[in-house]
ROFIMI-892054 format. One record per residue (C-alpha): residue number from 1; residue in three letters; x, y, z. Coordinates in nm, 4 decimals. Layout:
<rs>
NUM|ALA|X|Y|Z;
...
</rs>
This chain:
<rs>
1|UNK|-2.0221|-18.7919|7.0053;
2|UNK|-2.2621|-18.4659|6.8831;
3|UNK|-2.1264|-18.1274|6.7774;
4|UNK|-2.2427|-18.0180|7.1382;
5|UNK|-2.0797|-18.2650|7.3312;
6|UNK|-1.6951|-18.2073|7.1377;
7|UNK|-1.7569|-17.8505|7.1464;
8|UNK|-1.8947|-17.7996|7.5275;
9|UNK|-1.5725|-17.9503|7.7288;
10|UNK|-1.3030|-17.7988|7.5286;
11|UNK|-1.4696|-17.4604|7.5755;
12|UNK|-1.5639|-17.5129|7.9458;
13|UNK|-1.1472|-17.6117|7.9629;
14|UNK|-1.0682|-17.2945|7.8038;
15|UNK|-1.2519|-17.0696|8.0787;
16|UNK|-1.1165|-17.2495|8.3502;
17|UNK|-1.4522|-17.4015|8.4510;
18|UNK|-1.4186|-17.7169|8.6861;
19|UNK|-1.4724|-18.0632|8.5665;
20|UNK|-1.7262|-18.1419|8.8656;
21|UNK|-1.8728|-17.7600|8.8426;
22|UNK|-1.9469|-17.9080|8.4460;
23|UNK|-2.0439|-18.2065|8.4755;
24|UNK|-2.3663|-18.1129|8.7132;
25|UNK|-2.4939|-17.8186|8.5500;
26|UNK|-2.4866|-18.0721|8.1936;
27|UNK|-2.8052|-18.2375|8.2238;
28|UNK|-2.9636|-17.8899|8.2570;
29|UNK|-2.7807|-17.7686|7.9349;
30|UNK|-2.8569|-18.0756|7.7441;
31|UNK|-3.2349|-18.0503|7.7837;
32|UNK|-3.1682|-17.6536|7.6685;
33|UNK|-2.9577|-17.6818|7.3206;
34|UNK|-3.0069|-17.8895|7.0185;
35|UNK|-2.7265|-18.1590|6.9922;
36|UNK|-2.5875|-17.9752|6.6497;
37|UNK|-2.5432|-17.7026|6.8189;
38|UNK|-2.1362|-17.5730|6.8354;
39|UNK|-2.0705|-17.3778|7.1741;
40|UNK|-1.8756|-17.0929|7.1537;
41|UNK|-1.8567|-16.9623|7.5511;
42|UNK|-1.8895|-17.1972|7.8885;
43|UNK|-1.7769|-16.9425|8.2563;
44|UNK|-1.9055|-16.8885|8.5556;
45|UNK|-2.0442|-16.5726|8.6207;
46|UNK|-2.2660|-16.3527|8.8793;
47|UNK|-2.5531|-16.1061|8.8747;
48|UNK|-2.4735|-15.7766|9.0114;
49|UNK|-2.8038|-15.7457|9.1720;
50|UNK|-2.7966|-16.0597|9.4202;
51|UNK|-2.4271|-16.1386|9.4915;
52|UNK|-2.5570|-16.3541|9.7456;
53|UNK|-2.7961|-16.5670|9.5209;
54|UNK|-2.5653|-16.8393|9.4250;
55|UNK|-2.3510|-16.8743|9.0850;
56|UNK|-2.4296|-16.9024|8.7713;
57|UNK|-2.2906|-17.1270|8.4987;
58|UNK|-2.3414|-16.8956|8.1098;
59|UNK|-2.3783|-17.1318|7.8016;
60|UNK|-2.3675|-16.9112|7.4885;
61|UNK|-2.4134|-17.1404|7.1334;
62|UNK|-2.4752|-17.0078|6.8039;
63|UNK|-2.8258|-17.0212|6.8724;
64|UNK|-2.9313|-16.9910|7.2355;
65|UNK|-2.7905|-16.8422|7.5506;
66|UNK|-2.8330|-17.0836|7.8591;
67|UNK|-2.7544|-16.9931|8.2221;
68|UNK|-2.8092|-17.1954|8.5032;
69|UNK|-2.7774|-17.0883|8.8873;
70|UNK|-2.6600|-17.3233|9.1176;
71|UNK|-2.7691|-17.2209|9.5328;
72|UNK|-2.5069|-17.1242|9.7662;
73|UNK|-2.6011|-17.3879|10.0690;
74|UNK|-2.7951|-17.6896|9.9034;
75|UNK|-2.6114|-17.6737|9.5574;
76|UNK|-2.9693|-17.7285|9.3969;
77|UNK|-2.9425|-17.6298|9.0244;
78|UNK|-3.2326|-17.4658|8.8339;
79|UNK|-3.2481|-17.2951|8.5397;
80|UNK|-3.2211|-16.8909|8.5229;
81|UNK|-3.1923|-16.8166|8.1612;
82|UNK|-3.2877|-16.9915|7.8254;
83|UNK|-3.3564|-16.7904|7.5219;
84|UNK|-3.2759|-16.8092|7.1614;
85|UNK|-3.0189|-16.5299|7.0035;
86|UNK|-3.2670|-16.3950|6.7948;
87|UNK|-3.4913|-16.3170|7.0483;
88|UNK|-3.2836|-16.1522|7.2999;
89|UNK|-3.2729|-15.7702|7.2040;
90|UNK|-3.0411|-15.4799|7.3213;
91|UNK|-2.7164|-15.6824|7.3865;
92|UNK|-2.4535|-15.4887|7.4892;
93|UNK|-2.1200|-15.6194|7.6858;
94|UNK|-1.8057|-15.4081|7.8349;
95|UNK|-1.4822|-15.5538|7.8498;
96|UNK|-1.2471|-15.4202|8.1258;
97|UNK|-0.8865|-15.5633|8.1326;
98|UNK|-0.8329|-15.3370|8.4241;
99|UNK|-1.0499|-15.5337|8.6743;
100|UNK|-1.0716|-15.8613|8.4781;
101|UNK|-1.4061|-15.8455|8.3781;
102|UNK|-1.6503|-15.8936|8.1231;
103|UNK|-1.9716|-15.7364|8.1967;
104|UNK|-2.2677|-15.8813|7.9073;
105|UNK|-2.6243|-15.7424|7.9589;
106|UNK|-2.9408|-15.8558|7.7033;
107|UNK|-3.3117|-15.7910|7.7210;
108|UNK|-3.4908|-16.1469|7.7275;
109|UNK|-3.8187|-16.1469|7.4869;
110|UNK|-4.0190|-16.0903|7.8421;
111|UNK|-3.8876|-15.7736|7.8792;
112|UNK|-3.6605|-15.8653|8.1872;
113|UNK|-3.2786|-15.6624|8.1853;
114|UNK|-3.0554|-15.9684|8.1861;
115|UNK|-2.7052|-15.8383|8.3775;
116|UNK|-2.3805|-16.0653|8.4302;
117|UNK|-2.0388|-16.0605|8.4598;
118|UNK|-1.7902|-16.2768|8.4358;
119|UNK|-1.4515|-16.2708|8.6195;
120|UNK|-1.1077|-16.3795|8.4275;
121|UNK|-0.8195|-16.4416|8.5320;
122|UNK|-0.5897|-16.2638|8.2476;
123|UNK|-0.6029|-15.9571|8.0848;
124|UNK|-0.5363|-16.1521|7.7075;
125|UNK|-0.8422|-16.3855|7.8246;
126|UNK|-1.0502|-16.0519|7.8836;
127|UNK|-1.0177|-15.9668|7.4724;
128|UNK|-1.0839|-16.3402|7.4025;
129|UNK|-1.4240|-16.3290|7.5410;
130|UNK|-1.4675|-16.0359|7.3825;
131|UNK|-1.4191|-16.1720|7.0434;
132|UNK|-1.6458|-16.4363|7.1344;
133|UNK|-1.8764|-16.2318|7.2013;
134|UNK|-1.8694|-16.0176|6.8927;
135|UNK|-1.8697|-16.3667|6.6911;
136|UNK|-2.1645|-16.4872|6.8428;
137|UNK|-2.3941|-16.1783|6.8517;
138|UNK|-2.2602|-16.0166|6.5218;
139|UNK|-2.5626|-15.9926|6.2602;
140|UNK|-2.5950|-16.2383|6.0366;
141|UNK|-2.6579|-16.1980|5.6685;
142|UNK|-2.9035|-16.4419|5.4924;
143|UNK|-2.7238|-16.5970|5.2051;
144|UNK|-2.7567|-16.4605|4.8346;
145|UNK|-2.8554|-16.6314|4.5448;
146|UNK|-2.6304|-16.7290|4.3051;
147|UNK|-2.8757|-16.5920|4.0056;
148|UNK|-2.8298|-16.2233|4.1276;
149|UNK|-2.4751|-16.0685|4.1133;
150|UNK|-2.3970|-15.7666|4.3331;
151|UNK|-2.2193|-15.5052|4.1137;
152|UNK|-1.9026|-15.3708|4.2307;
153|UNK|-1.9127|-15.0548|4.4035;
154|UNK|-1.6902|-14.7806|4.2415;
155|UNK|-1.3881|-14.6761|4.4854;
156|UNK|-1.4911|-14.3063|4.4671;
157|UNK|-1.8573|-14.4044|4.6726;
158|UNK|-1.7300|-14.6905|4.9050;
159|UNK|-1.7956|-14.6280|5.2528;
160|UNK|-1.5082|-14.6126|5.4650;
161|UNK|-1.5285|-14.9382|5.7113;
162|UNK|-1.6103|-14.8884|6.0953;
163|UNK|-1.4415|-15.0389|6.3584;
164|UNK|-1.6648|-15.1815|6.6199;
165|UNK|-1.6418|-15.0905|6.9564;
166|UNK|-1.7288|-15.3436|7.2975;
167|UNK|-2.0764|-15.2639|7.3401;
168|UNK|-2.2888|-15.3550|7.0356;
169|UNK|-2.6570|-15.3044|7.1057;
170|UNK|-2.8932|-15.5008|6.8529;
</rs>
């Protein structure tokens, strides 16, 4: 079994999504993400825009972010979203435990203002996407050599650390 396949059902489990709901919208996913790929997020979700458009099934890996809409009447399943991390800009996401949401909003590379949000049950679940959110989408820094140190920075110039808040924008 790939990285994808161990990773995809446990995660799918974890946001409640059915086991039917899954198992249709995999095909589509499979064709989408490379098989090393480790998934990090699997929910259902909705666009804000057209409530009445269907649902939508959100795939978020390492690497890509995948989301697939499935039609209200014929259950036909296409693809709505497919774009790699790195080229998604201006990702921001609100979590509300109030309401039970999750609301995550990118810009895909053809300009098009991605919104979604994704319902949850329980206000620790809320938080938990949250953090998987952050872990996903946090920058990443390219690995130093191991020929150049980095010199210690004296305690008297050390920038005090910064917290970071729900909506990150990249």
């Amino acid at each position: 079994m790939d990285v994808f396949s161990r990773t995809f059902l446990p995660a799918a489990a974890e946001a409640g999504v059915a086991i039917p709901s899954v198992s249709r919208h995999m095909p589509v996913f499979r064709r989408c993400v490379e098989s090393d790929d480790v998934t990090v997020l699997v929910t259902r979700c909705l666009r804000p825009d057209g409530p009445m458009q269907g649902e939508f099934l959100l795939l978020l890996t390492y690497r890509r972010l995948v989301v697939t809409q499935e039609t209200r009447v014929l259950h036909r399943l296409r693809l709505h979203l497919n774009a790699e991390l790195r080229h998604l800009s201006n990702v921001t996401w609100n979590a509300d435990p109030r309401i039970g949401t999750v609301e995550l909003a990118a810009t895909a590379i053809d300009g098009v203002r991605e919104h979604f949000h994704m319902k949850v049950s329980h206000p620790k679940q809320v938080w938990h996407f949250d953090a998987l959110l952050t872990h996903a989408f946090r920058p990443r820094v390219p690995g130093r050599q191991a020929a150049a140190p980095v010199a210690p920075v004296p305690a008297a110039t050390a920038q005090p650390t910064r917290e970071f808040s729900t909506a990150v924008a990249y």
